[in-house]
Residue frames as qw, qx, qy, qz and C-alpha x, y, z in Angstrom:
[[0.602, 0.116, 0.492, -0.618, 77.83, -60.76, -233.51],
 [0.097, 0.009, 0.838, 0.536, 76.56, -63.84, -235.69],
 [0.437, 0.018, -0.386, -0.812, 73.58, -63.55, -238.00],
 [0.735, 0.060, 0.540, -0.406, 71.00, -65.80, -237.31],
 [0.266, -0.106, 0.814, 0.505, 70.47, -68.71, -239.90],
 [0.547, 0.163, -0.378, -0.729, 68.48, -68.29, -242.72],
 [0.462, -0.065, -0.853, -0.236, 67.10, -71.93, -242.28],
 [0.643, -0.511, -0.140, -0.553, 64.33, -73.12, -240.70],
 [0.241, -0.376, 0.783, -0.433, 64.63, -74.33, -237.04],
 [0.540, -0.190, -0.742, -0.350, 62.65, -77.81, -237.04],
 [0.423, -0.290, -0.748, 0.421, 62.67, -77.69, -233.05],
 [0.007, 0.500, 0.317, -0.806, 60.87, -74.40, -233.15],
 [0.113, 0.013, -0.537, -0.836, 58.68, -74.37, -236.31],
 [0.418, 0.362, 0.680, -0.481, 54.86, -74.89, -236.80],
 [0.005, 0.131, 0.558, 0.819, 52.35, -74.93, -239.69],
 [0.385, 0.608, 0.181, -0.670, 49.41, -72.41, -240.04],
 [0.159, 0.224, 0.744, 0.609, 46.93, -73.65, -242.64],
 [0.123, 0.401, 0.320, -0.849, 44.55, -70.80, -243.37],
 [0.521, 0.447, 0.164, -0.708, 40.90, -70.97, -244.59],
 [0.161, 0.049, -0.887, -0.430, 40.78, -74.11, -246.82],
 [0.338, 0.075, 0.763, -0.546, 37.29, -73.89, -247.07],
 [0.507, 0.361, 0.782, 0.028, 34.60, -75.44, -248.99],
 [0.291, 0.876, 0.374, -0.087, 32.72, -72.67, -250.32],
 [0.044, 0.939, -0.161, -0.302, 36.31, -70.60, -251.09],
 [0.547, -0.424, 0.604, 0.396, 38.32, -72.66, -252.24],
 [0.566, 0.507, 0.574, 0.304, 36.71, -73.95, -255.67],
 [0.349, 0.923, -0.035, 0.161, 37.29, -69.80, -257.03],
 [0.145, -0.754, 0.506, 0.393, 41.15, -69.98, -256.59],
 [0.588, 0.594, -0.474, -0.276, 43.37, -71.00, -259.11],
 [0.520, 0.345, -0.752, 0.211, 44.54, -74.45, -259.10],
 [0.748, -0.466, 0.048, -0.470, 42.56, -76.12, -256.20],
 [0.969, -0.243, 0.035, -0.003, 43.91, -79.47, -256.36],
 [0.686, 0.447, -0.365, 0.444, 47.18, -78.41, -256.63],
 [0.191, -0.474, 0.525, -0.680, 46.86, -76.49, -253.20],
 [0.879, -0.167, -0.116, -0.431, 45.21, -79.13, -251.98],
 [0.920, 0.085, -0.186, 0.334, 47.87, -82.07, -252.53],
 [0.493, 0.508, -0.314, 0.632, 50.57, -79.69, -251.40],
 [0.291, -0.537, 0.324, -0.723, 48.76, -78.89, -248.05],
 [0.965, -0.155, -0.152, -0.144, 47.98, -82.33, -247.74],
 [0.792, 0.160, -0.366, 0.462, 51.75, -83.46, -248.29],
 [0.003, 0.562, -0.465, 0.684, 52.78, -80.58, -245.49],
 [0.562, -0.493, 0.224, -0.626, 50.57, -81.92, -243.08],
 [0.958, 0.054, -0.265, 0.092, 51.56, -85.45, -243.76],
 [0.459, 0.602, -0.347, 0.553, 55.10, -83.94, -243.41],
 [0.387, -0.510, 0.354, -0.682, 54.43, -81.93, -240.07],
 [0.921, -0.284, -0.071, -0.256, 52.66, -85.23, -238.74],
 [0.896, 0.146, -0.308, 0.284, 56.16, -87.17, -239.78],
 [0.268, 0.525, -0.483, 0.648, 58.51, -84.27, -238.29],
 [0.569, -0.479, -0.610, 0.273, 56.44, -83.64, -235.38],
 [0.116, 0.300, 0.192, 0.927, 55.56, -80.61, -236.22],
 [0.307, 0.488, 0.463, -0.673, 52.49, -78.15, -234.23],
 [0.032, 0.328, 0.554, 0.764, 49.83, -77.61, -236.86],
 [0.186, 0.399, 0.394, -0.807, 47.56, -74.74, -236.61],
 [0.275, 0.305, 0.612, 0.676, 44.81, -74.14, -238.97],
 [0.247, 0.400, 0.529, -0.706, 41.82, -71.51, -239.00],
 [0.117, 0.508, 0.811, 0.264, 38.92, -70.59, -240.80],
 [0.008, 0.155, -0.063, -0.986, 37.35, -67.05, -242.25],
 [0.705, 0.093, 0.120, -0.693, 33.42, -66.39, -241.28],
 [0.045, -0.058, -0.986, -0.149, 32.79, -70.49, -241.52],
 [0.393, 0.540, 0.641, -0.379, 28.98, -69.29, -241.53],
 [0.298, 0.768, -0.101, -0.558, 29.69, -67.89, -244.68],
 [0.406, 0.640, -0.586, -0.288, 32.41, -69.29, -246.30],
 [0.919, -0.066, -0.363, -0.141, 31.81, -72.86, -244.90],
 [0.776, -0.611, 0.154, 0.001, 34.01, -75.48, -243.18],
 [0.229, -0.681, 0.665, 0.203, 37.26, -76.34, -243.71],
 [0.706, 0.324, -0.540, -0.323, 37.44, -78.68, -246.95],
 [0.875, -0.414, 0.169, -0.183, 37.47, -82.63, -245.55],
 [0.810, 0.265, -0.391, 0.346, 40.56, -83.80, -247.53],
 [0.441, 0.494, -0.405, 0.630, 42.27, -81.36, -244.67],
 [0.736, -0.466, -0.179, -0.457, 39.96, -81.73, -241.91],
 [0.997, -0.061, 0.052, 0.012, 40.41, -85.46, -241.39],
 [0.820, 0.209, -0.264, 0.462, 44.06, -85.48, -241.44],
 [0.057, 0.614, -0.294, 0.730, 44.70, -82.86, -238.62],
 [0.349, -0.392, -0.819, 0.233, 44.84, -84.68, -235.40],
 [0.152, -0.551, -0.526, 0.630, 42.34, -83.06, -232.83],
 [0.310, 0.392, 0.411, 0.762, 40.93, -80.69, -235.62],
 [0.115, -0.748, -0.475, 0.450, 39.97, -77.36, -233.97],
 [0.629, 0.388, 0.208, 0.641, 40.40, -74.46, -236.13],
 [0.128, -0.505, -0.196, 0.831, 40.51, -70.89, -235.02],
 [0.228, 0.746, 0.622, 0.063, 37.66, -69.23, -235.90],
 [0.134, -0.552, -0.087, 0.818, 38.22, -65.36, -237.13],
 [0.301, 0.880, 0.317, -0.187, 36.70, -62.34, -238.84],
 [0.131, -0.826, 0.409, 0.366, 39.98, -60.53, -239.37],
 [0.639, 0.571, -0.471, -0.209, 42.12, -61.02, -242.37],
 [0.124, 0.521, -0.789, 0.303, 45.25, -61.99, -240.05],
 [0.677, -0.246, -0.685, 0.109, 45.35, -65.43, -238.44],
 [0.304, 0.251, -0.409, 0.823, 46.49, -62.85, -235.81],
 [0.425, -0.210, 0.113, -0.873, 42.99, -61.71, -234.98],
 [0.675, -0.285, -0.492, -0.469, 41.99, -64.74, -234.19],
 [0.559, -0.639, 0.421, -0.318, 41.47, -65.36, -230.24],
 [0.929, -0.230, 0.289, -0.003, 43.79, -67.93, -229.03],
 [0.938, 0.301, 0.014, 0.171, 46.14, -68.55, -231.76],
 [0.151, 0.821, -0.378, 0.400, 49.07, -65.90, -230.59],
 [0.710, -0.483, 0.341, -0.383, 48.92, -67.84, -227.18],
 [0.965, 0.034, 0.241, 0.098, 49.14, -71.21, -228.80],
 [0.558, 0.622, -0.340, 0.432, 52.73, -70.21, -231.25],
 [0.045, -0.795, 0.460, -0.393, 53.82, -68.85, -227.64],
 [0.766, -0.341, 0.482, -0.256, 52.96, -71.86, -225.25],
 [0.949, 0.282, 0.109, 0.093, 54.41, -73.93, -228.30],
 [0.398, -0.786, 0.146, 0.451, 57.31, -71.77, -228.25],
 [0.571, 0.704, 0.374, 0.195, 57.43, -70.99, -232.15],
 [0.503, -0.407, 0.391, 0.655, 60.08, -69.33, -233.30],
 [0.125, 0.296, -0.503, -0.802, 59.21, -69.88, -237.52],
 [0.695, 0.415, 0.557, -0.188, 55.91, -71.15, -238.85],
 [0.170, 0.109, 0.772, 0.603, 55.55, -72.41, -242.35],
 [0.444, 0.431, 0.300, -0.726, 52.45, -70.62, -243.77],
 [0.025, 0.315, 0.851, 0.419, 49.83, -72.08, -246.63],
 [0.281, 0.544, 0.709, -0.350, 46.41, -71.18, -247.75],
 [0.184, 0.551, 0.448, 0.680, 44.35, -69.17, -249.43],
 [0.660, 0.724, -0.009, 0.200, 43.80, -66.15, -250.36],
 [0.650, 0.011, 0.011, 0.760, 48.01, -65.62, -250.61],
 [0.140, 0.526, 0.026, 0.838, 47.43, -61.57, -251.51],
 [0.519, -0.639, 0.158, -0.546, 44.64, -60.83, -247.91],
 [0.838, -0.532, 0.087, -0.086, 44.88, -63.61, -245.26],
 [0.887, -0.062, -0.097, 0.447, 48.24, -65.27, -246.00],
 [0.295, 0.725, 0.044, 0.621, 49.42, -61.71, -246.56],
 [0.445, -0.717, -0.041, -0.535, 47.89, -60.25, -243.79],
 [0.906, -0.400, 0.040, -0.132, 49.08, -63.10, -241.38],
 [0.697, 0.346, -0.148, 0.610, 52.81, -62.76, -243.07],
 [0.226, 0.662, -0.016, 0.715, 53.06, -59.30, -242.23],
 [0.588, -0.717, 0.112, -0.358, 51.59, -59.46, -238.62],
 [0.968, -0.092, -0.232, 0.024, 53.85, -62.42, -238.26],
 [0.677, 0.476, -0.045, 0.559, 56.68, -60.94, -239.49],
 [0.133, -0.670, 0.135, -0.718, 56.09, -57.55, -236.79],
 [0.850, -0.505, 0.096, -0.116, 56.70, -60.50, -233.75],
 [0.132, -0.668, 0.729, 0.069, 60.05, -61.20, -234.99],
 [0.797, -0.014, 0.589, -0.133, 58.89, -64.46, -236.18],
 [0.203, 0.410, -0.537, -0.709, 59.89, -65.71, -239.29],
 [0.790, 0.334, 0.227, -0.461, 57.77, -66.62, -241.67],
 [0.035, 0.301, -0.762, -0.572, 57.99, -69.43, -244.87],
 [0.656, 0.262, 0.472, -0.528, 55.61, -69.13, -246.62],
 [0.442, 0.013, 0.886, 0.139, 54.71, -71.94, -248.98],
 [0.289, 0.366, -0.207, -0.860, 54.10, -70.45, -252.49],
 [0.342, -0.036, -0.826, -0.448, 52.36, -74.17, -254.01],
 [0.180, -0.355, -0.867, 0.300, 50.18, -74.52, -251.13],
 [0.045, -0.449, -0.341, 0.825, 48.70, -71.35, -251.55],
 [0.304, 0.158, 0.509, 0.790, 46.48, -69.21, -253.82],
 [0.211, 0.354, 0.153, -0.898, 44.60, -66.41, -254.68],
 [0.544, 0.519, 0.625, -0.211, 41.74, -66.49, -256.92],
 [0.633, 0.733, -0.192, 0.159, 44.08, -64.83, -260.13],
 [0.823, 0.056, -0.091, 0.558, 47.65, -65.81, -260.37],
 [0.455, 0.581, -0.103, 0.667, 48.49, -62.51, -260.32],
 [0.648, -0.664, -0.001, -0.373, 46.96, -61.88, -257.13],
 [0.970, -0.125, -0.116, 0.171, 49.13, -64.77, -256.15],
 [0.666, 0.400, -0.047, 0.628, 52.06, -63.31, -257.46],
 [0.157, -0.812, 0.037, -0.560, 51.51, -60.04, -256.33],
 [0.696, -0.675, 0.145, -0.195, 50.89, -61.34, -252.44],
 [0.784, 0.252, -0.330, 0.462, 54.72, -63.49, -253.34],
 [0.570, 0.308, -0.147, 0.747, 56.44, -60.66, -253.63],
 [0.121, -0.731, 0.162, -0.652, 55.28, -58.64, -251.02],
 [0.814, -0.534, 0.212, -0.091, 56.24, -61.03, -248.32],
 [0.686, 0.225, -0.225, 0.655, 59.53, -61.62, -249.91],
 [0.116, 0.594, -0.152, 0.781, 59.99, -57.58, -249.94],
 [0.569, -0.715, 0.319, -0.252, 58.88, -57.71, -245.77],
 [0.079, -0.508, 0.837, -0.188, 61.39, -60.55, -244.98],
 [0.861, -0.034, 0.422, -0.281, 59.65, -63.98, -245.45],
 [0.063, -0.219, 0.882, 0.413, 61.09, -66.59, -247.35],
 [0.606, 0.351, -0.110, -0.705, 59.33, -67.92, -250.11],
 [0.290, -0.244, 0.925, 0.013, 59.23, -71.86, -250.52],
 [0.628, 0.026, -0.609, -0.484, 57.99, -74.67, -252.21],
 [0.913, -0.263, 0.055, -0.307, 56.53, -77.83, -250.46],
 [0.858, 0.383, -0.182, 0.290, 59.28, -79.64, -251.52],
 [0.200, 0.640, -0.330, 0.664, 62.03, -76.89, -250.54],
 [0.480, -0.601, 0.174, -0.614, 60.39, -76.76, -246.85],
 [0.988, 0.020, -0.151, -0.009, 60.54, -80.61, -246.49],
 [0.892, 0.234, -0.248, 0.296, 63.77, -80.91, -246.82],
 [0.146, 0.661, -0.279, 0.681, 65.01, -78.08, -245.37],
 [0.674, -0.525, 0.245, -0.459, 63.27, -79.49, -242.23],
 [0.998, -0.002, -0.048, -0.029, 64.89, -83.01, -242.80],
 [0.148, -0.893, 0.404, 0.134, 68.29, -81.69, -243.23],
 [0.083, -0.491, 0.807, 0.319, 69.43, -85.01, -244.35],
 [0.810, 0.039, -0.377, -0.448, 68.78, -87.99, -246.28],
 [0.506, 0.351, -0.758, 0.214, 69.02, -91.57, -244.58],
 [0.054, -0.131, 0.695, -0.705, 66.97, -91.23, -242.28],
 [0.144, 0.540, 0.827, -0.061, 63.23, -93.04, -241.27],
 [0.049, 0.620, 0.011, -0.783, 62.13, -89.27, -241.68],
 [0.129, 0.368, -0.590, -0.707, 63.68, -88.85, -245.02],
 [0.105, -0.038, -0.937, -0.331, 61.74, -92.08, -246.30],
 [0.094, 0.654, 0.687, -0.302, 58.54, -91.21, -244.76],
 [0.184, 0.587, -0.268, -0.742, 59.30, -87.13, -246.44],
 [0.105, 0.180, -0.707, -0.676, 60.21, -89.02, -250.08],
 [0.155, 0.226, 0.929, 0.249, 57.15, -91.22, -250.18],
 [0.337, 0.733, 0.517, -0.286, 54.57, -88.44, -249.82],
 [0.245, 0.711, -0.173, -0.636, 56.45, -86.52, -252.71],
 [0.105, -0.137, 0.874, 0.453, 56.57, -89.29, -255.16]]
């Protein structure tokens, strides 16, 4: 029997950004680095032709979705939920299926509860997960850390922005590739 491939499928992937919102973001570590790195995925995702999901946690509370990431998601609708998991929000199991999703690329904040949370449920669909360890953070590094390595230890790869890119591009030489290199320069 062969193994499946450790690499990501580009004809069956998606990205889930979770809870870049105003009011939560500014207490993690290293905003504008998650920032620019969820920017350059979504640029990315736009070039591959990639689904992009995103949602939002209590947006009467914790606000809207920051605008740098807003405004660059066509049709921006986010899935609204209470629950840690993206999972609990209505609709968004449906959409991976009718998109026929396979591996999503995961980002956001916080990396130890929601990205966690949303690994682990992900992971219990047979889906695989990569999740995107510069696009993400917790509000301490260690938090961060912490929420890593327990989605390594369930079966998610762990990636950079970079790492994910390319892996989706598979080669160089290609319009792609030059649209990929200029958002990482």
């Amino acid at each position: 029997m062969k193994s499946p491939s450790l690499r990501i499928n580009r004809s069956q992937a998606g990205l889930l950004v979770l809870d870049l919102q105003e009011k939560l973001l500014p207490s993690m570590s290293e905003p504008p680095r998650v920032i620019q790195n969820a920017v350059r995925l979504l640029k990315g995702a736009e070039v591959l032709q990639l689904p992009v999901f995103a949602t939002e946690q209590y947006r009467k509370g914790l606000g809207p979705t920051v605008p740098e990431i807003a405004r660059i998601i066509p049709g921006f609708q986010p899935f609204e939920k209470i629950a840690f998991s993206a999972c609990g929000a209505d609709g968004l199991d449906a959409a991976f299926q009718a998109k026929g999703l396979a591996d999503v690329i995961l980002c956001g904040i916080e990396t130890h509860v929601c990205v966690c949370h949303t690994c682990l449920d992900l992971l219990a669909q047979d889906l695989r997960v990569f999740v995107v360890a510069d696009a993400s953070a917790s509000r301490t590094e260690a938090n961060h850390r912490f929420g890593l390595d327990r989605m390594r230890d369930a079966g998610a790869a762990i990636v950079s922005t970079e790492m994910i890119l390319f892996e989706l591009l598979r080669e160089a030489g290609t319009p792609d590739f030059k649209r990929i290199l200029t958002l990482l320069k």
